[in-house]
N, C-alpha and C positions, 0 to 999 in steps of 0.2 A: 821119125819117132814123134807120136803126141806129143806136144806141149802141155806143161800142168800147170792149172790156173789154180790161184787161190781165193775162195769168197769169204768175207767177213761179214756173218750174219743169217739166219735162218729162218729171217720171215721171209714174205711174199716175194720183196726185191732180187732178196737172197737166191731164193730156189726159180726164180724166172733166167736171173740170170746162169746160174748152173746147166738150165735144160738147156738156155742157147748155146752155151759154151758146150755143152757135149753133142747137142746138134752140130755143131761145128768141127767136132774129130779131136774136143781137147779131152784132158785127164781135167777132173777136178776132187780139190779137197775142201771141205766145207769145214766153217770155224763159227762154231756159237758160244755165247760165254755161259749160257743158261743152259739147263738139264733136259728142256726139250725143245725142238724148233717152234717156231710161227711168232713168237712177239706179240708186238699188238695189230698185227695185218689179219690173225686169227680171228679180234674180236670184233671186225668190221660187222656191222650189221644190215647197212644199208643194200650195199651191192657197189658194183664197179661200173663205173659211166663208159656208153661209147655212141658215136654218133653215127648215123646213117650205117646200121649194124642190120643184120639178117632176119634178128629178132625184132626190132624198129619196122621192118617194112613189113615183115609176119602182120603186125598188128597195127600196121598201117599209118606208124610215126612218122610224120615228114620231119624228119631233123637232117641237117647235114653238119659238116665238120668245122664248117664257116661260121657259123651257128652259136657252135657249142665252143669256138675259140672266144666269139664276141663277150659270151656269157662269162667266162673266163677272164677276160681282159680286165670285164665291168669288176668280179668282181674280188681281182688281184690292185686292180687299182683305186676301188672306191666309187669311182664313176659310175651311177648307177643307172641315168637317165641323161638322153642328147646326144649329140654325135662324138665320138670317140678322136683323140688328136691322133696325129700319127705314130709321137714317140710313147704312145700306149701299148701298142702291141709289141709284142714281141717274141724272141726264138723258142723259147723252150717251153710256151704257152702252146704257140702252132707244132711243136713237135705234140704234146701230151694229146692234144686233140683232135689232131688234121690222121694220126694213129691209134686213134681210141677204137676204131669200129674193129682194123686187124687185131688187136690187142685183144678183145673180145673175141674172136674168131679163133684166134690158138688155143683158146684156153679151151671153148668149147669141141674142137677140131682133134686137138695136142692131149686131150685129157679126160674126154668125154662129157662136159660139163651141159647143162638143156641150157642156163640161163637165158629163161626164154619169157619172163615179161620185165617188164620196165615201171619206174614211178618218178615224177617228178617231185624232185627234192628242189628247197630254196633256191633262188637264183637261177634258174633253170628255166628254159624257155620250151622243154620241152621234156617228154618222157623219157629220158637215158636213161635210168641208172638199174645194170641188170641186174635179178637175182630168178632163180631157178622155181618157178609155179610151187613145185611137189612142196619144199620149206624143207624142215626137217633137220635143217643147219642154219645159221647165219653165211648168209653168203662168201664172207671173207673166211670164214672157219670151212666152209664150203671146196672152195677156190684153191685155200693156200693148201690147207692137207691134201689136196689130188697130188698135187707138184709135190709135195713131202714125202708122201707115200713113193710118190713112181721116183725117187733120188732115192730114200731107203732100200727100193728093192732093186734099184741099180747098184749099189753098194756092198750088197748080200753076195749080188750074182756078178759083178765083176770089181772086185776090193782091190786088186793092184789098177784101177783106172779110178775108182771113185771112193769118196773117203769123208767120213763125217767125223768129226771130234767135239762134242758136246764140253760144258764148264772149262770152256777153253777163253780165256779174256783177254783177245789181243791187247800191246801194250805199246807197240813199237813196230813200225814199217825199217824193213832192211831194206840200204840202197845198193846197189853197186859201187865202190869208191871212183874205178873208171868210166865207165858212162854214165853214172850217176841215176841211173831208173832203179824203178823199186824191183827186187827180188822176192820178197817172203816177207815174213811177220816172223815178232815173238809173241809167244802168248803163257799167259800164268795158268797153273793148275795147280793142283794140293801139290804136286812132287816138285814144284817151283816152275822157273823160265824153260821153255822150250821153244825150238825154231822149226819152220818147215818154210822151206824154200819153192820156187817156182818162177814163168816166165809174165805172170801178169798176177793182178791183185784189184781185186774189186769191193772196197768196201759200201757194206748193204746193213749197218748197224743200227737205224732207226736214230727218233730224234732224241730230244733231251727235257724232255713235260715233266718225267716223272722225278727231275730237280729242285719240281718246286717242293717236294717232303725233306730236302738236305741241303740241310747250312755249309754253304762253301760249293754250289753245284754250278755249271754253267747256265743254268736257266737264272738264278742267283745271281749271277752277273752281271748277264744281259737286260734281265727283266726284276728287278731286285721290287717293284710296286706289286708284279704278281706274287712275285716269292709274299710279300709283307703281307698281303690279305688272305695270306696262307689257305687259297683257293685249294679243291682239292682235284685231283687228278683222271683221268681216264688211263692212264699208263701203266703199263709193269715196271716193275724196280729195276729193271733193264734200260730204261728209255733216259740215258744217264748223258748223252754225247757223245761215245769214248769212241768213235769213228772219227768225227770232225777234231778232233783235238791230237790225235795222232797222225792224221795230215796237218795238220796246221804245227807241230810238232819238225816235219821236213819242209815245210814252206808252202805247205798250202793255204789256197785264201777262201775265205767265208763272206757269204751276202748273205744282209736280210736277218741275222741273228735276232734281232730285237722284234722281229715280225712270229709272234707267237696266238695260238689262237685258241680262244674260251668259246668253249661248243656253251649254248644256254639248256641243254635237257641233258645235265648228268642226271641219273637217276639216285632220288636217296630214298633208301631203307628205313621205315619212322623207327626199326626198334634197334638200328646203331646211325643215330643222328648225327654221330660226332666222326663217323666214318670219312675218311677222305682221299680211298681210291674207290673208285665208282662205278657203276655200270651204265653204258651210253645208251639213251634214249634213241634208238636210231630215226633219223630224219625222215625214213618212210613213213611213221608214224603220223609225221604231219605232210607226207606227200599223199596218203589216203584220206585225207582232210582232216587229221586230229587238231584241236585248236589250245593255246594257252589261255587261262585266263590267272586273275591275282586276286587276293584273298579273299575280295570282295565279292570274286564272281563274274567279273568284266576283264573283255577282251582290252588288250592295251597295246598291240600292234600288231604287223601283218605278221600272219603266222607262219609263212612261207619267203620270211626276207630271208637275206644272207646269214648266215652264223654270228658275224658281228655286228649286225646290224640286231638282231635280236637279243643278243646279249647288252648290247650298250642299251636296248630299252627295259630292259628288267633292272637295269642299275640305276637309269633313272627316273625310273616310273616309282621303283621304293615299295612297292606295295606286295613283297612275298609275306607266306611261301606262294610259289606259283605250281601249280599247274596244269596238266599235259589231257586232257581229254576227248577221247573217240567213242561214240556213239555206234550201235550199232554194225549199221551200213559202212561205216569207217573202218572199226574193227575186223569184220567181216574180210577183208581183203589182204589184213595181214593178221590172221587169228596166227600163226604159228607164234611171232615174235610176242605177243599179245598171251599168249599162255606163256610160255617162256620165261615173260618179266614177271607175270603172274606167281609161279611157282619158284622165282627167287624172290620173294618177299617186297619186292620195289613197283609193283603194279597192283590194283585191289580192280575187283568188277564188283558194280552194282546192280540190282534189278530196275533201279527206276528212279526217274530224276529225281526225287524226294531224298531217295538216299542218297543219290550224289551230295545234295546240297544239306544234309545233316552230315555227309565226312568231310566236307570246306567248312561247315560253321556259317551258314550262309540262309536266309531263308529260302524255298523256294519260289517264291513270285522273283526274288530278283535274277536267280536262276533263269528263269524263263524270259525273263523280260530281257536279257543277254541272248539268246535262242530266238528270241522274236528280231531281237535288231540284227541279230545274223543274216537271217532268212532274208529280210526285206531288204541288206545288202547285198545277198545276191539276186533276188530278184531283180533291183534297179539295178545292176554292178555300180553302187555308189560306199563301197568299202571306204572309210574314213584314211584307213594305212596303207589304201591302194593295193589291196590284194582281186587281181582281178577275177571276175565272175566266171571264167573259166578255169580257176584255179582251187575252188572249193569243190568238196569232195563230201556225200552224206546230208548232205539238205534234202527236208528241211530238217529242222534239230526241233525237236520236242518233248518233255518232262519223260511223256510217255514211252519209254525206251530203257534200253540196257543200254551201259555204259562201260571203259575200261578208264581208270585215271590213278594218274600218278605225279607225286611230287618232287619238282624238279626244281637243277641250282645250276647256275655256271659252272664250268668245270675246264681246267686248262687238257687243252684234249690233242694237240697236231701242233708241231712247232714247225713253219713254214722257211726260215732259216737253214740253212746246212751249208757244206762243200760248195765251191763256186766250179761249175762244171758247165761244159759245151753242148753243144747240141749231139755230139756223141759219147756223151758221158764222159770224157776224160775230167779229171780233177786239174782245175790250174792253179798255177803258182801265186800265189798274195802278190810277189813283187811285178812279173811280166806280163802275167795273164798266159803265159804260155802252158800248152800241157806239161806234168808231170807223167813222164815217161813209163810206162809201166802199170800208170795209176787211174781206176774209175770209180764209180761212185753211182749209187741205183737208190731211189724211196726215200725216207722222210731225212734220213742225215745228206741228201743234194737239197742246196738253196736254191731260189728264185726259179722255180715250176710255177708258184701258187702265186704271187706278189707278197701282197699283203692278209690277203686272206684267201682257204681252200675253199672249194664248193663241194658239197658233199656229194660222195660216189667217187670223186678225183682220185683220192688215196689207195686205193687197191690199183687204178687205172696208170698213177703213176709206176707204182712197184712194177708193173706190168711192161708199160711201155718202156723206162727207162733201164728196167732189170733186164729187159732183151735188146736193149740198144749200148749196152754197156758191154754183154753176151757178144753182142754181134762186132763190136768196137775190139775185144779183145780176141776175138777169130780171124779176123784181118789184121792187126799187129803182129802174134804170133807168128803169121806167116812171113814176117820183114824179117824178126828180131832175129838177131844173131845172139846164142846164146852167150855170157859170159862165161866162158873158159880160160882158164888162165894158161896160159904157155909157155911159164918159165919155171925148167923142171924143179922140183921141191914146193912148188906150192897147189895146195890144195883147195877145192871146194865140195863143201858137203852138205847133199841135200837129203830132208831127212822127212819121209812120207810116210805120217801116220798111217796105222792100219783099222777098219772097221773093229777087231777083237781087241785095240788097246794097243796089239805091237807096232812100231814102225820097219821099215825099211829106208838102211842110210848108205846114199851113193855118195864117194869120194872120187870128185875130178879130179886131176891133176896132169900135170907134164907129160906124166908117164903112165898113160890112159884113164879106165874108169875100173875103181873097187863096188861092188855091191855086195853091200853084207847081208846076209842073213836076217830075217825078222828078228827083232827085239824086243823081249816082255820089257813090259814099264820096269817090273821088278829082275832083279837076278833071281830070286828062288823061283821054282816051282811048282806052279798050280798048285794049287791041293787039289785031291780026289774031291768029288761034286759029296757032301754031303746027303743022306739020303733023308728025302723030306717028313719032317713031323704028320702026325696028323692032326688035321684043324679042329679045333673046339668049336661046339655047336653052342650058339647063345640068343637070347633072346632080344624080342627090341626093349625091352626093362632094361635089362645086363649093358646093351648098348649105350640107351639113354642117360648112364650114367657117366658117360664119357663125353661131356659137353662143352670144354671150353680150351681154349687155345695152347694149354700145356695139357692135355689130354684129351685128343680128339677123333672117334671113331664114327666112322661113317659108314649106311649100310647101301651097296650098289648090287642089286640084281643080285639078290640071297648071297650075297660075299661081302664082310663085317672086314672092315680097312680102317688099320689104323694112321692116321695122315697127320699128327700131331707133326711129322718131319717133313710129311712129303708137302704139304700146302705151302711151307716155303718157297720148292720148287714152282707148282703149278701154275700153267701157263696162265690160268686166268682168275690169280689172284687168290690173296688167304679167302677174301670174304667170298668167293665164291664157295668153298667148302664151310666154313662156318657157320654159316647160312641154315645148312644140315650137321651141327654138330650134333651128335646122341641119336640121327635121324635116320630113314629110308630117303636117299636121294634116288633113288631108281628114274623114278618118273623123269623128273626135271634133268638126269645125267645122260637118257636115253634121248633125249630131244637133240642134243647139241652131239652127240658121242658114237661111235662104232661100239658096237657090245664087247668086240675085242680090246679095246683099249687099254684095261688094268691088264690084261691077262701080256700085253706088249709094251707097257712104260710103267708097268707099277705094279708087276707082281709081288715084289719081296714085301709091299706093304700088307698083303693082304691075310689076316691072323685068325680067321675063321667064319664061318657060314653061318647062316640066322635059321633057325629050329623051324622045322615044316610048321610046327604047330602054330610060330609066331609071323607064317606069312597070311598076314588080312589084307 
């Protein structure tokens, strides 16, 4: 008989680890505490790193895995330049990356994915980090929906094997009292506590960034200077810890908690300033050579160092706002992201450096005269902040040009802390270090992958590697575990396995064999017959645009007028991603990043009418 595994979590880690678990011959049930999967693995923008990968030699990258661990070492350690000591390296650094190339190879193998060029992101000594030529997604929105989709449609087509339970908030890991490993979860919904048991439990619940919006959070805690400069965030209201603290709840132990990390290009919005969950300037931006400068117009560090090292110089350089601008040639190679930020209001294009340098407040001569000392730094490669001459990208840089630019802020973006876990994922104990029985741990809520600081692309790469090493960790225990049966007649165990429709199905072991009941509605009464549907009011984009603020919000997607005043609470990426187009046609901008299917599959009931032929211009 299958073993049923349970995952807590339904980003990247989440559904990585599920497909290996079912590649494995297990059952699994998935547990999200949010209304739909992906987290913030969705809004990766960069791509997923991997070394000496199929696409790398395609295009004729010499990188290998030794490489990109080195790079990794430097820069979880700090050590950025010289030779490395020995107690620098370490296990779970040589797992993420000595695995990165297969990890990239499933996805495109397991799932169909092209991710077929590369960019060097900071820190990086070489082109790894992949994302799919065509665009047309962000990569990590890309990547994780493939694995969402093919667990949904496994769910549809075999529900007594696989099982998803959405606003489900685990709360509590259940042990065995006799052998003491974990069995199942409880988890809260509106009808209160419920339990679903099983032979293994992987928690994949993401980190804890978006703590720093709530007083009494664990990011609060640990990091109470970040909490105080009331930075703002890159995370969903999700990104709370509530994985790491319910092992740490049974005795699990935590490294690295206070190692949390401020990406320097959140993106801000000029017309909600005070905004402070953000959208991420992805790092490609400046792996196709986009460059910072600060208010005056002047470069102030290498624009390709690490995350914190870029960050720690915008804090002490003092000279915002700053930012972010690609030129042409630059542009050109990631137009899709670049229209993208465009048409969410956090990116502006220019026609020509005059204009750039009247939206900084800057004159043009000094403009240029930044552009001139560019150029002549890569000509000599005599870069002041040592950004070497084969790392610039779009020279030479001149007035005479189009431009994209945008203003950017620190922003606490990947908390590198979490679970203290092995090189197979298991979760170990605070007190012995030894595994907890039963127990794994995949993506941003496992500590010590990153060190001290992540390199950009790692983050999907980790979900990846460690979501199918956890997958594959729990396929080989199942085959040991003897299940927990009791075998003293009158006592019972009962496990209780949600159903894709809301029902479960609950088996009672006992002495005196196995009961399996019948599905059970949430409720005792009785469906009601399907109402028969209204018919939709035709309105205009007038009629709409008066529906424009956060307690009354209508949005118009591909001639279907949606009202989302309720639903943007849910939505995976964020209120201000819809507000953006409150009273609006988001068509264009919703089509970029979306399957046309999508309302018509997570969000029909929102949808209250169609926008009048007359009023489509």
């Amino acid at each position: 008989m299958p073993k049923h595994v349970i995952i807590i979590g339904g980003g990247l880690a989440g559904v990585s680890a599920a497909h290996t678990c079912i590649q494995g011959g297990c059952n699994v049930t998935l547990l999200d505490k949010e209304a739909f999967l992906g987290g913030n693995s969705t809004k990766a923008t960069s791509g997923i790193n991997g070394a000496g990968s199929n696409s790398q030699k395609k295009n004729g990258v010499p990188d290998n895995a030794q490489k990109f661990y080195e790079d990794t070492v430097r820069s979880a350690t700090g050590i950025k330049k010289g030779d490395l000591p020995s107690d620098a390296w370490y296990e779970l650094g040589k797992v993420l990356t000595y695995e990165s190339a297969d990890a990239v190879h499933w996805i495109q193998q397991s799932f169909g994915l092209a991710l077929d060029t590369t960019s060097r992101l900071g820190g990086h000594s070489f082109p790894r980090t992949h994302r799919s030529s065509s665009g047309g997604k962000f990569p990590g929105m890309e990547i994780t929906y493939a694995l969402i989709e093919a667990y949904e449609k496994l769910c549809k087509q075999q529900p007594e094997k696989y099982n998803l339970v959405n606003r489900a908030r685990v709360n509590k890991l259940l042990k065995c009292p006799t052998s003491g490993r974990v069995t199942g979860v409880q988890y809260a919904t509106k009808g209160g506590n419920k339990t679903v048991t099983g032979t293994a439990v992987v928690i994949a619940t993401g980190g804890y960034g978006a703590g720093v919006l709530e007083a009494g959070s664990l990011l609060q805690k640990v990091r109470k200077d970040l909490y105080d400069k009331k930075l703002p965030t890159t995370n969903g209201k999700h990104c709370t810890g509530d994985g790491i603290m319910i092992a740490q709840d049974i005795g699990g132990g935590a490294v690295g908690l206070n190692d949390v990390q401020v990406h320097p290009t959140g993106l801000v919005n000029p017309k909600l300033p005070n905004e402070r969950t953000l959208f991420l300037a992805a790092g490609a931006l400046r792996g196709e050579g986009g460059i910072l400068l600060d208010r005056e117009g002047n470069r102030f560090c290498n624009d390709l160092g690490t995350r914190d090292y870029v960050t720690g110089k915008m804090w002490s350089h003092k000279k915002g706002p700053y930012r972010l601008v690609l030129n042409s040639k630059c542009s050109k190679n990631i137009a899709w992201h670049c229209a993208h930020y465009c048409g969410r209001g956090v990116m502006k294009k220019v026609n020509h450096g005059t204009e750039l340098a009247k939206e900084m407040g800057i004159s043009p001569s000094a403009l240029e005269n930044t552009f001139n000392k560019y150029n002549e730094f890569f000509k000599n490669d005599s870069d002041p902040w040592g950004k070497p001459a084969d790392f610039y990208r779009g020279t030479p840089w001149t007035l005479n040009d189009e431009f994209h630019v945008a203003v950017v802020t620190p922003v606490v973006h990947y908390t590198m802390g979490g679970l203290h876990i092995d090189n197979k994922a298991n979760v170990l104990r605070a007190d012995n270090k030894q595994p907890i029985a039963g127990l794994y741990a995949a993506g941003e809520c496992a500590g010590g992958v990153h060190g001290r600081n992540r390199l950009g692309g790692s983050a999907l790469l980790e979900c990846v590697v460690f979501g199918r090493k956890a997958g594959k960790s729990v396929v080989e225990y199942v085959k040991s575990v003897q299940e927990d049966t009791p075998t003293v007649a009158g006592s019972v165990v009962t496990i209780t396995v949600p159903q894709a429709d809301g029902s479960s199905i609950t088996v009672q072991i006992s002495g005196n064999g196995v009961n399996t009941g019948a599905p059970n509605k949430s409720s005792g009464t009785p469906a009601a017959a399907p109402a028969e549907a209204a018919e939709l009011k035709n309105y205009t984009l007038k009629e709409v645009s008066k529906h424009n603020n956060e307690s009354d919000c209508w949005v118009v997607v591909n001639n279907q007028v949606l009202d989302c005043t309720e639903f943007m609470n849910d939505h995976p990426g964020g209120k201000m991603a819809i507000m953006t187009f409150a009273g609006k046609d988001a068509s264009e901008e919703f089509n970029m990043v979306h399957d046309k299917n999508v309302v018509e599959k997570y969000a029909s009931e929102y949808i209250v009418g169609n926008l009048k032929p007359s009023a489509k211009l």
